[in-house]
C-alpha positions as CSV (number, residue, x, y, z in Angstrom):
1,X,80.7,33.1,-5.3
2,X,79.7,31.7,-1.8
3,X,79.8,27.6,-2.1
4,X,77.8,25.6,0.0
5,X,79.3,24.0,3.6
6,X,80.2,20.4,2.9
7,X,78.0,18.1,4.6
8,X,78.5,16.5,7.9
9,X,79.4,13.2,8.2
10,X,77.1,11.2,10.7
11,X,80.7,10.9,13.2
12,X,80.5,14.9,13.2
13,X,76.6,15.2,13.5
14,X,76.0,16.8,17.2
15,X,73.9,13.7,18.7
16,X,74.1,14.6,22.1
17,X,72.7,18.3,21.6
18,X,69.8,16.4,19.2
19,X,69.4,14.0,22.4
20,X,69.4,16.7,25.2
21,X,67.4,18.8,22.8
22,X,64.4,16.1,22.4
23,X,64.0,14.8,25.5
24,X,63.2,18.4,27.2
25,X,60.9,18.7,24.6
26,X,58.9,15.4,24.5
27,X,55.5,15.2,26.8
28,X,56.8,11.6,28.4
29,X,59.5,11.0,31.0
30,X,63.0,10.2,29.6
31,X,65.8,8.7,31.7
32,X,68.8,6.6,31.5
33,X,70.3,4.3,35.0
34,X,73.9,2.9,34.6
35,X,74.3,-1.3,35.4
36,X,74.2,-0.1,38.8
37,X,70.2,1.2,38.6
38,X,72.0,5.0,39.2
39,X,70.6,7.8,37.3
40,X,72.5,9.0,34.4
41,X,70.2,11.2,32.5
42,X,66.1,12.4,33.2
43,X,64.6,15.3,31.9
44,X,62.3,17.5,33.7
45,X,59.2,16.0,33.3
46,X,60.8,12.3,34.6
47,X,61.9,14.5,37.7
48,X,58.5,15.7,38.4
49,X,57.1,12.3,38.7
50,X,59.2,11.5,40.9
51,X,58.9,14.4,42.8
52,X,62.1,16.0,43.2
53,X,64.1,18.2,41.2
54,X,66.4,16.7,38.7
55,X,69.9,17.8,40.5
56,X,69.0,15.7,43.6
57,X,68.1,12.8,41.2
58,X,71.2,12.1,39.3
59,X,73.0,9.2,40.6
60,X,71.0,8.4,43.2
61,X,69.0,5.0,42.7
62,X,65.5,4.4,43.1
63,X,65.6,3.0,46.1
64,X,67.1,6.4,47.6
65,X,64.5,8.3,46.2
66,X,61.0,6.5,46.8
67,X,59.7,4.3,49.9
68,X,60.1,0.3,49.5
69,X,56.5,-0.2,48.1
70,X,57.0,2.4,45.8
71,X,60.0,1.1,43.7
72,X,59.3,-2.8,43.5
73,X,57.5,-2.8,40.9
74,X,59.8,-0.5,38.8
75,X,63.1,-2.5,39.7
76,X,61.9,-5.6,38.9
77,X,61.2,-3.8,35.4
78,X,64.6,-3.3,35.5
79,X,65.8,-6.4,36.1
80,X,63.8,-8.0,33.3
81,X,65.0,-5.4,30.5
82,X,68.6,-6.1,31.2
83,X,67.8,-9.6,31.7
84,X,66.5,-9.7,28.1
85,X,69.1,-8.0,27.0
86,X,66.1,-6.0,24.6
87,X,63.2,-3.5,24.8
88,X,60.4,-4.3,26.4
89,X,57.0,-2.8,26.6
90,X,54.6,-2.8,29.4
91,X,51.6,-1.1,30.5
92,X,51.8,-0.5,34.9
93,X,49.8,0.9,37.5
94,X,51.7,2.0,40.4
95,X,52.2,4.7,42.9
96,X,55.0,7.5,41.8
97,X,56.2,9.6,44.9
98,X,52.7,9.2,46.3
99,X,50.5,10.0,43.2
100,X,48.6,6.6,41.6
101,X,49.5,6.6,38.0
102,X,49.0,4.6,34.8
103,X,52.2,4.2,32.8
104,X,53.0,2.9,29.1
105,X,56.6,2.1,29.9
106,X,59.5,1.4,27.2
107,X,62.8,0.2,29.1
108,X,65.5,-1.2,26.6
109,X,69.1,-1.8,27.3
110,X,72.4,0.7,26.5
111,X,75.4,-1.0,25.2
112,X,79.1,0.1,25.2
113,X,80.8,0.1,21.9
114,X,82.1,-3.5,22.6
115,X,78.3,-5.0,22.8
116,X,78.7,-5.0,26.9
117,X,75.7,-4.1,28.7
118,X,76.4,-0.6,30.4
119,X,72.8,0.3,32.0
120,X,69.5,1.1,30.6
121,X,66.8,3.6,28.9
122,X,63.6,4.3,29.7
123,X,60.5,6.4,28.1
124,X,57.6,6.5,30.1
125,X,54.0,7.9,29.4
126,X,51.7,8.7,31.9
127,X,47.9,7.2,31.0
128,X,46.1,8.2,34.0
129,X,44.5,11.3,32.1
130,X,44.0,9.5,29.0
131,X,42.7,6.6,31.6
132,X,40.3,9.0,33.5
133,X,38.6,10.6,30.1
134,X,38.4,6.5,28.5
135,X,36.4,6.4,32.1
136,X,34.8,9.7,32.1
137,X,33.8,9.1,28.3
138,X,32.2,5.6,29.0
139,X,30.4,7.5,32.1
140,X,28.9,10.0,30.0
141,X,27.9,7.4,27.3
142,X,26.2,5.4,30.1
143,X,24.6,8.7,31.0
144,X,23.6,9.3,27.3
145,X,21.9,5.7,26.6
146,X,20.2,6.1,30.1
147,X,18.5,9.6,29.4
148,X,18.5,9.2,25.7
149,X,16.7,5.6,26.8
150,X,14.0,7.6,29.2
151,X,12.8,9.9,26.7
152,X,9.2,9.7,24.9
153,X,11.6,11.0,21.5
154,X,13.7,8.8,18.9
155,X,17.1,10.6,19.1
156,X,20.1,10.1,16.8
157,X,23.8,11.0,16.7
158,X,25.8,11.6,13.1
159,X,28.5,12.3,11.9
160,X,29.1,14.3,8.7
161,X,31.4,12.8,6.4
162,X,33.1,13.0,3.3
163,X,30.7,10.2,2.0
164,X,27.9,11.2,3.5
165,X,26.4,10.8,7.4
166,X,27.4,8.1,9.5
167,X,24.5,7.0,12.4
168,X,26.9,6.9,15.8
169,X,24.2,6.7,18.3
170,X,20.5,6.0,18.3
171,X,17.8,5.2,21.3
172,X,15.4,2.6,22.1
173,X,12.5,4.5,20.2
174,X,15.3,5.1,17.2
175,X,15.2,1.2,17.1
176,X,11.1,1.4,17.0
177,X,11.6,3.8,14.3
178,X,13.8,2.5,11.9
179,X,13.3,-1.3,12.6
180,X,17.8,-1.9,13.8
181,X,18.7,-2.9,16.9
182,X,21.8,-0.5,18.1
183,X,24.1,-2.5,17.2
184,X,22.8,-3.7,13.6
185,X,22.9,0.4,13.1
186,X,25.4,2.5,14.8
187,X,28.6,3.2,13.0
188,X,26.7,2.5,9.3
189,X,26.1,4.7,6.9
190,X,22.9,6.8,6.9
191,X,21.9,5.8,3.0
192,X,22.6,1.8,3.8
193,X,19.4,2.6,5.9
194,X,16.3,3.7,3.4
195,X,13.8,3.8,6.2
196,X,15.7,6.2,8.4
197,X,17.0,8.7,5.6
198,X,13.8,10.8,6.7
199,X,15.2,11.7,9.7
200,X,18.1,13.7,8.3
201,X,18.1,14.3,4.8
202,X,22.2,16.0,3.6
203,X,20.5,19.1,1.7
204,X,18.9,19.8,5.3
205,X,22.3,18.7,7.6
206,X,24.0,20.9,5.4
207,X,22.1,24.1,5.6
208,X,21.9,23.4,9.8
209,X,25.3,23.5,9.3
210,X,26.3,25.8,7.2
211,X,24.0,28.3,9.1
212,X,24.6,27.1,12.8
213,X,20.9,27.5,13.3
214,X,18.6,24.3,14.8
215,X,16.2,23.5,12.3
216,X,12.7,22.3,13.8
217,X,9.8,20.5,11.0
218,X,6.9,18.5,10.9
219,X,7.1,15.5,8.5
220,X,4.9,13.1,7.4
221,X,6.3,9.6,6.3
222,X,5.1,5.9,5.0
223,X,6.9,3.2,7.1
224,X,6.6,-0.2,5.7
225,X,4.3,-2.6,8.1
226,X,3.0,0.9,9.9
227,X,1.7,3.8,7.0
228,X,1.5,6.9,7.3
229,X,2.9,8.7,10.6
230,X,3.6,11.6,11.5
231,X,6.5,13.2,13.1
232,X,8.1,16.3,14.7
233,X,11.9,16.6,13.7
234,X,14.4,18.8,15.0
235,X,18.1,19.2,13.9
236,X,20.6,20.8,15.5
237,X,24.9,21.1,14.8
238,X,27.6,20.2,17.5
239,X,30.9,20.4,15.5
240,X,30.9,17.9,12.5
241,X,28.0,16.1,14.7
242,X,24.2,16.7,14.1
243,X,21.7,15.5,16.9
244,X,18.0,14.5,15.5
245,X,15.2,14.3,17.9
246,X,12.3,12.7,16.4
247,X,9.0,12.9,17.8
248,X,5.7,11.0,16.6
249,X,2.8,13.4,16.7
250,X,0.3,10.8,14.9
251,X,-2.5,10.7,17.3
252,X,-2.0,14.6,18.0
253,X,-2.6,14.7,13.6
254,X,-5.2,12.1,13.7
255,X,-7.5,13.9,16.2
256,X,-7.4,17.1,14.5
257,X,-8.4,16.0,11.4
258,X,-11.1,13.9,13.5
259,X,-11.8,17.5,14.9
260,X,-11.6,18.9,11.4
261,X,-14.0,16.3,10.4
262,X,-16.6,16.6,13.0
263,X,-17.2,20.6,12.6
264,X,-17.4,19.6,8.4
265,X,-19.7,16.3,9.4
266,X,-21.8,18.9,12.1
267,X,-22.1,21.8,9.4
268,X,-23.1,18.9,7.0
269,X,-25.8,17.5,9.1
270,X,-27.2,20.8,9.7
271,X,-27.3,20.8,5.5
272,X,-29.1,17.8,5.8
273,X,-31.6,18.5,8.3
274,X,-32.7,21.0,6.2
275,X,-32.8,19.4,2.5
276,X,-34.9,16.6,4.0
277,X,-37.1,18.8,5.4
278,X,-37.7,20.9,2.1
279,X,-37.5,17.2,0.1
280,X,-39.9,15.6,2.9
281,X,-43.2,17.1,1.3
282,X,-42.8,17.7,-2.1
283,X,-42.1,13.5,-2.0
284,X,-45.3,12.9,0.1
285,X,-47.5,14.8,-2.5
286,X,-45.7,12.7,-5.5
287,X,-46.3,9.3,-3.2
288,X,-50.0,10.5,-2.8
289,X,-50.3,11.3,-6.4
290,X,-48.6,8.4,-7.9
291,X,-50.9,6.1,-5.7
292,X,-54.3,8.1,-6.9
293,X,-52.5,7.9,-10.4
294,X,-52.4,3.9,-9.8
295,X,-55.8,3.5,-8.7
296,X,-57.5,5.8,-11.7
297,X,-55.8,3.7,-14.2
298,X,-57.0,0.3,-12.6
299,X,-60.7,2.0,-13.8
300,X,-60.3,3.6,-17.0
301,X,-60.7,0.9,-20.1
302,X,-57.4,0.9,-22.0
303,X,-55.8,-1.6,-24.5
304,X,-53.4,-4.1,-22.5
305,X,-50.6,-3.6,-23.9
306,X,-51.1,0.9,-23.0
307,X,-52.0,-0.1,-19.5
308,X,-49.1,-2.7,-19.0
309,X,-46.4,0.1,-19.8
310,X,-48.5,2.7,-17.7
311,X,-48.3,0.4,-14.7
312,X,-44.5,-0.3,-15.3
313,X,-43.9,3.2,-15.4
314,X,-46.0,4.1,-12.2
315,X,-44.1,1.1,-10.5
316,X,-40.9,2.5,-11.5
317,X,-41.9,5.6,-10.4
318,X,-43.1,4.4,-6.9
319,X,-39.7,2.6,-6.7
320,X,-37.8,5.9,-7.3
321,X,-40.1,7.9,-4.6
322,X,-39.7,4.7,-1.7
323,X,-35.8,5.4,-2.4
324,X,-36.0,8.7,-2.4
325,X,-38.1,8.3,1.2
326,X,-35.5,6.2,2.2
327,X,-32.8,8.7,1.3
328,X,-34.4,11.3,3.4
329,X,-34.7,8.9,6.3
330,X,-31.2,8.8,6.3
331,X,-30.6,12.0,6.2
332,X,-32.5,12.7,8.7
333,X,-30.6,10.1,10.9
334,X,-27.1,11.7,9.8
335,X,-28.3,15.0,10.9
336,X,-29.5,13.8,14.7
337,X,-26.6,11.2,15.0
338,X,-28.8,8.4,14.7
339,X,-28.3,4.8,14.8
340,X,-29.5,3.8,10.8
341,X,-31.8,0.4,11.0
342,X,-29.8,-2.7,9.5
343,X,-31.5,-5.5,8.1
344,X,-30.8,-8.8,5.5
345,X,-30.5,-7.5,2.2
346,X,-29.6,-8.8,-1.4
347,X,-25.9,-7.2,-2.3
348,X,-26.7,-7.9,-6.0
349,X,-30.0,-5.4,-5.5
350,X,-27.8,-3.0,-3.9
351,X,-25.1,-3.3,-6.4
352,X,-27.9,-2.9,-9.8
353,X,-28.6,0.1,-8.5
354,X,-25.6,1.5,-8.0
355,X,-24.8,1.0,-11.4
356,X,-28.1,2.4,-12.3
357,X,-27.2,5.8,-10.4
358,X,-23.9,6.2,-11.3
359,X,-25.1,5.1,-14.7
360,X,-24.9,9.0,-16.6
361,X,-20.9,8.6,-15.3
362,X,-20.2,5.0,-16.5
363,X,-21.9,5.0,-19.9
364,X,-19.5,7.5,-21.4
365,X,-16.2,6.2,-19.9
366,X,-15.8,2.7,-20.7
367,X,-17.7,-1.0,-20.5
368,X,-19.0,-2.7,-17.4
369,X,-18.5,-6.5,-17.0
370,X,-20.5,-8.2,-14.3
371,X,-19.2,-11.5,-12.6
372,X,-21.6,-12.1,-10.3
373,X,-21.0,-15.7,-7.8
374,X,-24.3,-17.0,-5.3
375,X,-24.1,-15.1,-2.1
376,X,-25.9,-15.1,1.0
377,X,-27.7,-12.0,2.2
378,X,-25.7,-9.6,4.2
379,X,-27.0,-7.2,7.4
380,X,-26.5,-4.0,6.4
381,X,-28.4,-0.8,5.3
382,X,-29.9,-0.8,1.5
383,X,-29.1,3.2,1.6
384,X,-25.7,3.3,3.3
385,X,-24.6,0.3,0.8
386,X,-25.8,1.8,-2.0
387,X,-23.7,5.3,-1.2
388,X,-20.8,3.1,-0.8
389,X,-20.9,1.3,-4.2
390,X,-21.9,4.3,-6.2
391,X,-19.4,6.2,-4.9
392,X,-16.7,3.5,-5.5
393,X,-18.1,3.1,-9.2
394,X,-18.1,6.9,-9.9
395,X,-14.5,7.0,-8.9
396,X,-13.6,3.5,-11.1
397,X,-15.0,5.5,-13.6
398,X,-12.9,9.1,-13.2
399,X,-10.4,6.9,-13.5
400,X,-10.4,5.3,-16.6
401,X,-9.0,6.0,-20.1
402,X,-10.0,8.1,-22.6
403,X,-10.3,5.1,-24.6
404,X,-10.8,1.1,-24.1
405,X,-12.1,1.4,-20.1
406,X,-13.2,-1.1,-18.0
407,X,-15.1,-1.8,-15.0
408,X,-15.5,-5.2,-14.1
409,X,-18.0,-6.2,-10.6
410,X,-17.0,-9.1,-8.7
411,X,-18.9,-10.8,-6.2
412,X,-17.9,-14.3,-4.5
413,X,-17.7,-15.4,-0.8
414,X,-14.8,-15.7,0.8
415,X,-13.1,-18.5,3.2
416,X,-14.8,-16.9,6.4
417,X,-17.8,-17.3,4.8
418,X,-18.1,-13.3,4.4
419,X,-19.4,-12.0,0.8
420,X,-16.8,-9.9,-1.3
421,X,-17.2,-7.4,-3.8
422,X,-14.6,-6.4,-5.7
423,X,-14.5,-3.1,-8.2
424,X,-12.1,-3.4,-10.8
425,X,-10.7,-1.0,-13.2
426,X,-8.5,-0.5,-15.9
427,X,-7.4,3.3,-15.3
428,X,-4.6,5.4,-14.3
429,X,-3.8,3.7,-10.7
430,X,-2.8,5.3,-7.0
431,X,0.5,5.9,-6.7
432,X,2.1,4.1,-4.0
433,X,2.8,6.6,-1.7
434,X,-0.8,7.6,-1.6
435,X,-2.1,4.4,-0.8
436,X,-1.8,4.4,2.6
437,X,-3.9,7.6,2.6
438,X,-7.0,7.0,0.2
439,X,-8.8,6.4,3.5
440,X,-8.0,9.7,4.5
441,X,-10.7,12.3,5.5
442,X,-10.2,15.4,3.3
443,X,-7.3,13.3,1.4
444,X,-7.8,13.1,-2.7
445,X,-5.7,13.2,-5.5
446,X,-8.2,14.7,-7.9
447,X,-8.5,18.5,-8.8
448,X,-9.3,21.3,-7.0
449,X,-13.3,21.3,-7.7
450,X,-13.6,17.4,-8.8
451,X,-13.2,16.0,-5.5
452,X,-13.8,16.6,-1.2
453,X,-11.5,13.6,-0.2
454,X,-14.4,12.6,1.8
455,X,-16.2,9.8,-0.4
456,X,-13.9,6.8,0.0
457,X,-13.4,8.5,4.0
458,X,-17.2,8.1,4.9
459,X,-17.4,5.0,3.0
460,X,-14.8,3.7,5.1
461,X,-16.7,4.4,8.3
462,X,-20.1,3.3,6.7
463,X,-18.0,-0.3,6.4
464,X,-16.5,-0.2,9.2
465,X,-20.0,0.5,11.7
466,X,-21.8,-2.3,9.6
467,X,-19.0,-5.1,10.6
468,X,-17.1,-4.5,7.5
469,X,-13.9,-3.2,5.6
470,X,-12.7,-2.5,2.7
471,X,-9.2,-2.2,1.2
472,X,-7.3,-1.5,-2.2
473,X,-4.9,-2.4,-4.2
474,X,-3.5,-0.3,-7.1
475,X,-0.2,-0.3,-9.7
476,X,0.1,2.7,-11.8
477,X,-0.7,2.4,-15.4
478,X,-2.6,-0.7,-15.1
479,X,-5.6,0.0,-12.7
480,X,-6.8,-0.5,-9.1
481,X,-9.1,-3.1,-6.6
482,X,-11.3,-1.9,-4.0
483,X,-12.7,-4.6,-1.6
484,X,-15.7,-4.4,0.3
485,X,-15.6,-7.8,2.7
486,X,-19.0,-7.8,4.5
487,X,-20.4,-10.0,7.3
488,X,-23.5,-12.5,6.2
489,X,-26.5,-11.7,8.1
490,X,-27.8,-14.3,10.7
491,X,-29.5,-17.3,10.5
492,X,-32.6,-16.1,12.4
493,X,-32.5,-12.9,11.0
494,X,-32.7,-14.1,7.7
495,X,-36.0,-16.2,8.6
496,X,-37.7,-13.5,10.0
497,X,-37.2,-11.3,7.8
498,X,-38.4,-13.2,4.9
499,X,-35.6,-12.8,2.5
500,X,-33.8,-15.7,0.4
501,X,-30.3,-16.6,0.0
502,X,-30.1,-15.7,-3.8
503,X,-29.9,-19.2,-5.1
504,X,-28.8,-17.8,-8.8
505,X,-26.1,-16.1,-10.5
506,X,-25.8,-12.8,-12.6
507,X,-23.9,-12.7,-15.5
């Protein structure tokens, strides 16, 4: 049976062939000088910085090998290593048999067996290419941040990694983006950053990587102090690196739907053109008749009490014909782009009857509370205001529950001086990421059928081009505010106009 060879002992262990055998292998120059500075030992790559071959090398000094300027700074490297009697470490720049060069030097003393000092050792590493890519990389960097800085896009750098991406780079528009300043953001994690994780979602990094192809979106997204935006996102894999280029295309959105909008609002006002002119004359013969109808009755004898409900009736009657008159004017002015007349009007007025068209909607859904404070009159349109209310009582009203629902009116004056009215409700609520986008054109949350997405829109505008806004606020499950804040109308106006400052409340 075959035994295994004993094992060496470390006196029989070949350590000059494990020596010799190393230092041809290693990448940095190895070398060993006697106390005289003569050359002992270098391998080949020592010999090629120094330019010769290693045969006319060996015992020769320094000195006898490169030019006085050359070798100063390497002797008195020397001279300190076997002055400390220990290795010592130093980074140089010099020139090495004409080549300027970079070194990481370890010199360290060789002692005989009875501790004397019997020369030196040296490894030395040559930085200059390390040196030149440190530069080359910081060039290129500067290069990066300098395009990267010039460009309209947000552009991002990350790194995929076991816990997720890491954000290496970002531009000045990344900053704009996701509200960080460089370096608040580079080298964190991409989920430490909840506004940015839009930009580059893992399911999607993973896919660009997995099938090497860019990947090229548009996105919509809510940014906190901004709303809703729009953005054009490309992807694209360089190694274990993803690049994102972000582009904001929100005015480029914004003005199609405006276009969108316009061909709806031009086919709309073509519909209206020609409902008021098929409402125009069966309303003037119902005028005429209700008037004849008024003056007949003022002849014919009837009991007082008959004749005082036939008059309230033809009033009420009038009334709805002088709105429905006014309706058509206003039709008429949406189909030809006109201006709609303004004047001081009574918000309470406007708001009783609201509630008395929307009434067939409210009656069935839940209670309606009035808490009505003394305004001012306001300059606005009777019509217009009344579309606005209506519309903004017909959707409290969609919105409540099947059971216990409640609307409650709110009027007061702000401190401006403007005049508020609130809606409130008791129903389902907006969901926060829709809030932004109530304003919308075309934008609704309601089924396919119950809704156009253009009520709360053109109430909006209607707001907006009397002086006016209105706003919203909304918690699911418990119910939502819209706020019309209107201007007062003038002083003067007022006067000449002949209406009151309502000097009352309604409760």
């Amino acid at each position: 049976m075959a035994t295994a060879p004993a094992a060496q002992t470390p006196a029989e262990l070949p350590y000059r062939e494990l020596f010799l055998a190393l230092a041809r292998e290693v990448p940095d120059a190895v070398f060993a000088k006697d106390i005289e500075g003569r050359y002992i030992f270098i391998n080949e790559v020592g010999a090629r910085y120094l330019g010769r071959p290693v045969e006319d090398i060996l015992g020769r000094r320094d000195c006898d090998i490169l030019s006085p300027e050359e070798v100063q700074s390497t002797l008195e490297f020397d001279r300190q290593t076997l002055l400390a009697g220990r290795t010592l470490y130093a980074e140089m720049r010099e020139v090495m048999a004409g080549v300027p060069r970079e070194w990481l030097s370890t010199k360290g003393v060789i002692r005989k067996p009875d501790g004397q000092v019997a020369g030196l050792f040296g490894i030395v590493r040559d930085m200059s290419n390390h040196r030149r890519g440190e530069e080359a990389q910081r060039h290129s960097e500067a290069l990066f941040r300098a395009a990267a800085s010039g460009s309209f896009d947000a552009f991002f750098l990350l790194r995929g990694e076991a816990a997720g991406l890491r954000l290496l780079r970002l531009n000045a528009h990344a900053e704009r983006l996701i509200g960080q300043e460089c370096g608040a953001a580079e080298g964190r994690m991409l989920v430490d950053l909840p506004d940015a994780l839009f930009i580059a979602p893992l399911e999607l990094c993973e896919q660009v990587w997995r099938t090497g192809r860019p990947h090229d979106d548009e996105v919509d997204q809510v940014l906190p102090g901004v709303g809703r935006r729009w953005f054009r996102r490309q992807l694209v894999a360089v190694g274990d690196c993803m690049t994102v280029t972000v582009r904001d295309i929100t005015l480029q959105r914004e003005n199609e739907i405006r276009l969108r909008l316009n061909e709806r609002m031009a086919s709309v006002g073509m519909l209206a053109a020609g409902v008021a002119h098929e409402i125009n004359n069966p309303l003037a013969f119902v005028s005429s008749n209700l008037s004849f109808i008024g003056t007949e009755l003022g002849r014919m004898a009837l009991p007082e009490d008959d004749a005082h409900e036939l008059r309230e009736a033809i009033d009420e009657a009038r009334e709805g014909a002088e709105r429905m008159r006014l309706i058509v004017q206003s039709l008429r002015a949406l189909s030809r782009g006109e201006q709609v007349n303004t004047h001081p009007l009574d918000v309470h007025e406007v708001l009783e009857s609201s509630v008395h068209l929307a009434w067939c909607k409210l009656r069935s859904r839940g209670r309606l509370l009035r808490d009505y404070g003394e305004l001012p009159p306001v300059r606005g349109n009777s019509v217009q205001l009344a579309q606005v209310f209506t519309n903004l009582l017909i959707n409290a009203a969609q919105a409540l529950p099947r059971q216990g629902g409640e609307i409650r009116l709110v009027t007061r004056t702000n401190g401006a001086g403007q005049v508020v009215v609130e809606v409130h409700d008791n129903g389902c609520g907006i969901a926060r990421e829709h809030l932004a986008r109530v304003f919308e054109p075309f934008f609704t949350t309601k089924p396919l059928g119950e809704g156009t997405g253009l009520g709360l829109s053109i109430s909006h505008d209607i707001l907006k081009g009397l002086g006016g806004e209105m706003s919203v606020d909304s918690t699911m499950g418990q119910g939502s505010i819209f706020r019309v804040v209107l201007p007062t109308a003038p002083e003067d106006a007022v006067r000449q106009s002949g209406t009151p400052p309502l000097q009352h409340s309604l409760v």
